[in-house]
N, C-alpha and C positions, 0 to 999 in steps of 0.2 A: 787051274792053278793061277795063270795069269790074270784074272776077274778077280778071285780073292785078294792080291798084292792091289790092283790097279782101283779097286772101288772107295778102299779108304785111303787111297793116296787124292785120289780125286774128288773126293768129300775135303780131304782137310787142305787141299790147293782151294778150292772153291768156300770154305770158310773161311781161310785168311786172307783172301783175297777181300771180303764181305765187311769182316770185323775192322772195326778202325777206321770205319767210313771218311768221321768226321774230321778226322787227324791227317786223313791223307788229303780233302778235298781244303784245309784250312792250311797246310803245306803246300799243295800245287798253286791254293789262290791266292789272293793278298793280304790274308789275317797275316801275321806274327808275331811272333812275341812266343814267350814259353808258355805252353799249355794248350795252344791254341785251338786242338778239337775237343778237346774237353769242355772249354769255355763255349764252344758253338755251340757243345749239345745243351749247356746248361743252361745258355741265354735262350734258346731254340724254343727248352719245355718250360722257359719262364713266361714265354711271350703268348700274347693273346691271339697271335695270331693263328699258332699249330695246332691243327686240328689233334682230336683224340686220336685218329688213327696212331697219327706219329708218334705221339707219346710214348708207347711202348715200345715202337722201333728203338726209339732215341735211348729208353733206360736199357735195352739190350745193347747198342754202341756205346754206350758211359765209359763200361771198363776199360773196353777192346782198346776206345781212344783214348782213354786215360796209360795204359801199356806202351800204346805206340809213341804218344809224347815222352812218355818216360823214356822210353827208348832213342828217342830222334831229339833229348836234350842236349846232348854234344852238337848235333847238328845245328840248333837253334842257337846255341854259345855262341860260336862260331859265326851263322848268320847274322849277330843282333850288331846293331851300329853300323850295318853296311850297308851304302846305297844301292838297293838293286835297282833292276832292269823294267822294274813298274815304277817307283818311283821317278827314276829317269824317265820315263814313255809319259807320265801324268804332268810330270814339269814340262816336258812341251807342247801338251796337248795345253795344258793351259795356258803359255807361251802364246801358242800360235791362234787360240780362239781372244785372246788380249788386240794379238795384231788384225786378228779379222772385224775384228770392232772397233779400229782404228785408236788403240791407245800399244805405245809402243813402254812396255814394260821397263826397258835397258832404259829410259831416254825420258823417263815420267818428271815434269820438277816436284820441287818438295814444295808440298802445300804449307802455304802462311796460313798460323792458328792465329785469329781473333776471339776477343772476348764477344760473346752473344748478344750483345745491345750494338756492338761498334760495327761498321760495316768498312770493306777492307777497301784499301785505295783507290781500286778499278770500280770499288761502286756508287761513291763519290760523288757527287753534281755539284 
């Protein structure tokens, strides 16, 4: 009795867990925007690079992640315009790769445009 209940409970925990691949890995990573696994799968099998294997993975996740963005657009409302926690960690990754090459970001002056024939006062004789 107990196998009977537990087989298709455990088929369909291990299929939703399956379905929406692309939705949930373009949510946990840095894509967003609405739509966001949908757009993986479709730039995915636009590109030259996916093999045919994948292809039919990809049209089998279409819907699943088309569902779960449907599903997770309040979430994405809500996220959109907000500076996250990668945004921040890339601003000072780039911050600090500026200062390890010795140009200090905060503290750059403003470059003098000259016109193309004319050469600016430091280079002068």
């Amino acid at each position: 009795m107990k196998k009977c209940v537990l087989t298709p409970l455990m088929t369909g925990c291990v299929f939703l867990a399956t379905s929406g691949c692309s939705s949930v890995m373009s949510h946990t990573g840095g894509d967003t925007g609405y739509y966001s696994g949908t757009r993986s799968d479709v730039n995915m099998m636009k590109s030259d690079d996916t093999s045919w294997a994948m292809t039919p993975l990809l049209l089998v996740d279409l819907p699943f992640s088309a569902l779960l963005d449907t599903f997770l657009l309040p979430y994405d409302y809500y996220r959109s315009g907000k500076v996250t926690t990668r945004d921040r960690v890339k601003a000072s990754e780039e911050h600090n790769i500026a200062l390890s090459n010795g140009v200090d970001i905060d503290h750059v002056p403003p470059m003098n445009t000259t016109p193309r024939g004319e050469k600016s006062s430091t280079h002068k004789k």
